[in-house]
N, C-alpha and C positions, 0 to 999 in steps of 0.2 A: 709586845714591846711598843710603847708610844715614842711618837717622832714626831719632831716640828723642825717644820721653817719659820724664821726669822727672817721679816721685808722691816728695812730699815735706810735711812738716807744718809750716807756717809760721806763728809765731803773732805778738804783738805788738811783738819786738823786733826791730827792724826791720834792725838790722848783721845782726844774727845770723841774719836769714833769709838776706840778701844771701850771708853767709859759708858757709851752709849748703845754698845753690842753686851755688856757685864750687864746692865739693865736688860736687855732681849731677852736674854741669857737665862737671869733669873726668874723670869716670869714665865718663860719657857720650862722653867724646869717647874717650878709652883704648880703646873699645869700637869705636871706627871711625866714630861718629856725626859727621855733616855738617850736618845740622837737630838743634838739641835745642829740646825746647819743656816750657814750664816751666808750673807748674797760674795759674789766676784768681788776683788777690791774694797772689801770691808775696811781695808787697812786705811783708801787713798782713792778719793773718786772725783774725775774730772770725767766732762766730754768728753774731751779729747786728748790724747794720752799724750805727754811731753816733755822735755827737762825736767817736769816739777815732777814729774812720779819716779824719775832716777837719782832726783837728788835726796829724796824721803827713802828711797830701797835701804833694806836693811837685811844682811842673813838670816837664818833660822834662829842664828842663835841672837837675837837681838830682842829689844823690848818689848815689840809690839809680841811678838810670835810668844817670848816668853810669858807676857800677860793672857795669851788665848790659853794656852796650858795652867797658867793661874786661876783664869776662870773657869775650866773644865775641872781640874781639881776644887775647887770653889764649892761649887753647885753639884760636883757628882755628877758630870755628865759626859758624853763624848761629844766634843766641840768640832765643826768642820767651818771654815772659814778663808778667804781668799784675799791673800797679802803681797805685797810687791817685793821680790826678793832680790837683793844686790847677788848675783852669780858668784862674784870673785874669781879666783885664778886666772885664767887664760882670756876669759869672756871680757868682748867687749866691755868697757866703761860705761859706755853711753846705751846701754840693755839694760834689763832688768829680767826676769821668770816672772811669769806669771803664776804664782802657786797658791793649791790649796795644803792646807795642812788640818789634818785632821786630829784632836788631841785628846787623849785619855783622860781619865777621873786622878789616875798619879800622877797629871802634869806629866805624861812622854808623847810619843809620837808613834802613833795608830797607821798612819799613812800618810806620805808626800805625794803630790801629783803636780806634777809642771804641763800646763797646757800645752798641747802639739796645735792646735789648727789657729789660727791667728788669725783676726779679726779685719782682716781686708778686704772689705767688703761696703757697699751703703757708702761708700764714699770717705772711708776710716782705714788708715794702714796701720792693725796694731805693729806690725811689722818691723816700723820706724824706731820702733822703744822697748819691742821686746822680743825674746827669743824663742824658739820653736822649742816647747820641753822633748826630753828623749823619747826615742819610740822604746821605751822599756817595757817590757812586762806589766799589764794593769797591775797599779794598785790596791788591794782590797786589804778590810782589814774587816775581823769578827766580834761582834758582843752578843752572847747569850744565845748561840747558835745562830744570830743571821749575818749571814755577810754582804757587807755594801762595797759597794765602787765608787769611783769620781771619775766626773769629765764635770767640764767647763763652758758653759754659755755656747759660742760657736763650734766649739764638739759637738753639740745638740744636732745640727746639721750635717752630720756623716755618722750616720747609720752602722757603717762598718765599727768605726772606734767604739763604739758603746755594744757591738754585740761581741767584741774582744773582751768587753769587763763581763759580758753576761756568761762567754764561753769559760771563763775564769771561774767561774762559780758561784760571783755576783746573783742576789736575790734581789737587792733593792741599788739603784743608783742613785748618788749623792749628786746635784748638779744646780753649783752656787753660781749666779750671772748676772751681769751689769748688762741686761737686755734692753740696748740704744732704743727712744721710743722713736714712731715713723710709721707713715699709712701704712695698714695691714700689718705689724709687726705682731700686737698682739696675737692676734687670728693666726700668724706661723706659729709663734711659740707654741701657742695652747695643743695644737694638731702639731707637732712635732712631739711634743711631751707624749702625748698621749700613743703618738705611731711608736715612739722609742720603747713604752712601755707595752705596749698587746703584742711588736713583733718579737720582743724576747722574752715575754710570760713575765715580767720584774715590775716589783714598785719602783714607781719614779718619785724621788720629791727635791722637788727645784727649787730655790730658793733666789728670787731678784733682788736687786735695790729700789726700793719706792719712785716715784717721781719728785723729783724733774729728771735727774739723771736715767734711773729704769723707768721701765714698762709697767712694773708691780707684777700680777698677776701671779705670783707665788703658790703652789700647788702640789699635793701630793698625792698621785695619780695609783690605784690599784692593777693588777696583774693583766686584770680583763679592760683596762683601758679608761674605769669608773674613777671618775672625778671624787676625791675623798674629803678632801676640804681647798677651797683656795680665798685667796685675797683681791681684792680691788686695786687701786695704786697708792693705797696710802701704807704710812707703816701697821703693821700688824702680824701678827703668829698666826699658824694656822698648825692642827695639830691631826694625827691620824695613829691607827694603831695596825701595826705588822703582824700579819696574822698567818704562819709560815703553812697551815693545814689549810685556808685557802687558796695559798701560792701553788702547794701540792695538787687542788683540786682544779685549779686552771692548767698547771703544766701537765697532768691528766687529760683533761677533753681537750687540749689545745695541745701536743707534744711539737710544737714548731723549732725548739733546739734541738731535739732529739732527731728530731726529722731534718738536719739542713743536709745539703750536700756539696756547702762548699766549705772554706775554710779562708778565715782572714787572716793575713801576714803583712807585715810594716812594706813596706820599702827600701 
C-alpha cells in the first residue's frame, strides 16, 4: 500500500485551505497514494492560537470536515487531516478540540482523535484555546490489512501515548503537525520521528505545514528507523509504500513489543 504526506501552508482562509488540500489531495492520489495525511490545522493556521481559531471552530458536522470526506470520496482515498472543532455541549465557548479526523473513500469517518498533550511549551500555551482531548482508548482504523494510529505534533514528545496506539495493534502511525519553527526544532522532530518509530517496530509518517508557519520536514519513516522519503520546508508530497512482510521481518529480529514489561495506562 502507498502512503503520502501532504506539506502545505494553510493560513486563515479557510475555503481556500480546504481548496488547496483538494489539490494535495489529487496529486497525492495521481501518485498511487491510498493513505494521504494532511498537516495539524489544515483547516485554520496562525502562530499563535486565539479568538480567531474559536471563532472559525466548526463541529464534525460542518463544511469544512464535510468537504474532507468529499475529497476522500472524490479521489478514492483515506483522508487524515487536522481541523478546529467547536466542542458544543457543556464545553467551554472560548475552547475549541484540536482534531484529526480521518475520512473514508464513502465520505464517513474511519477515526476521530482529539489531541491529549497540549502545546505549552516554547513559550505557546495551547492551553489558552483548547482542550485536552479524552484519554480514550487509541484510535485506529484499518485498510487492506494495515492498521494505523494518530497522535498529534506534541504527542510526538511522550513516548508512552504512541506506544498505546502501537500496544493497540497500530502498524503504522498517522502524525499531522503544525511543528512551530525555532533553533534546533528540526533536529528534535527528525530524532523523535525516527526514536517513535524503531522503539515500537511501526512506520511513522508525519506530516507538517510548510513554512513560515511549520518546520516542513515531512517524512515517512520505516519500522527499522530508515528515512523513506522526506521533504525540505517548502510545500510538497512525499510518498512511501507499506510493506507489512518487512514490518514482520523487523518485529522478528527486533521483538521490543513483545518483550516490554511494562504496561501504559492514562491517569
Amino acid at each position: 500500500m502507498d502512503i503520502a504526506v501532504v506539506q502545505f501552508a494553510p493560513g486563515t482562509d479557510v475555503e481556500a485551505n480546504l481548496a488547496g488540500l483538494r489539490q494535495e489531495v489529487r496529486a497525492a492520489s495521481d501518485l498511487g497514494a491510498k493513505i494521504v495525511v494532511a498537516p495539524e490545522y489544515s483547516m485554520f493556521s496562525v502562530m499563535r492560537l486565539d479568538e480567531r481559531v474559536v471563532k472559525i471552530a466548526e463541529p464534525l458536522t460542518g463544511p469544512f470536515v464535510s468537504g474532507l470526506r468529499g475529497i476522500a470520496a472524490e479521489f478514492g482515498v483515506h483522508l487524515v487531516a487536522g481541523v478546529a472543532e467547536a466542542p458544543g455541549g457543556d464545553h467551554p465557548a472560548d475552547r475549541i478540540f484540536n482534531t484529526l479526523v480521518a475520512a473514508t473513500p464513502d465520505a464517513e469517518f474511519a477515526a476521530i482523535y482529539r489531541k491529549t498533550h497540549l502545546y505549552d511549551a516554547f513559550g505557546f500555551r495551547e492551553s489558552e484555546v483548547v482542550l485536552p482531548g479524552p484519554l480514550d482508548p487509541p484510535q485506529t482504523f484499518t485498510v487492506d490489512g494495515v492498521t494505523f494510529g494518530m497522535q498529534t505534533c506534541f504527542d510526538l514528545r511522550f513516548p508512552e501515548g504512541i506506544r498505546r496506539v502501537a500496544a493497540t495493534g497500530a502498524q503504522v502511525l498517522l502524525l499531522p503537525a503544525q511543528w512551530i519553527p525555532g533553533p534546533g526544532k528540526v533536529d528534535q522532530w527528525t530524532t523523535l520521528l525516527r526514536a517513535r518509530a524503531i522503539e515500537n517496530t511501526m512506520y511513522v509518517a508525519a506530516s507538517d505545514q510548510a513554512a513560515p508557519r511549520g518546520s516542513g520536514a515531512s517524512m515517512i519513516i520505516g519500522p527499522n528507523g530508515a528515512v523513506l522519503a522526506e521533504l525540505g520546508d517548502q510545500p510538497g508530497i512525499a510518498t512511501a509504500r507499506i510493506d507489512l512482510a518487512h514490518l514482520a521481518e523487523i518485529r522478528t529480529t527486533n521483538p521490543s513489543l513483545s518483550l516490554r514489561r511494562y504496561e501504559i495506562r492514562p491517569e
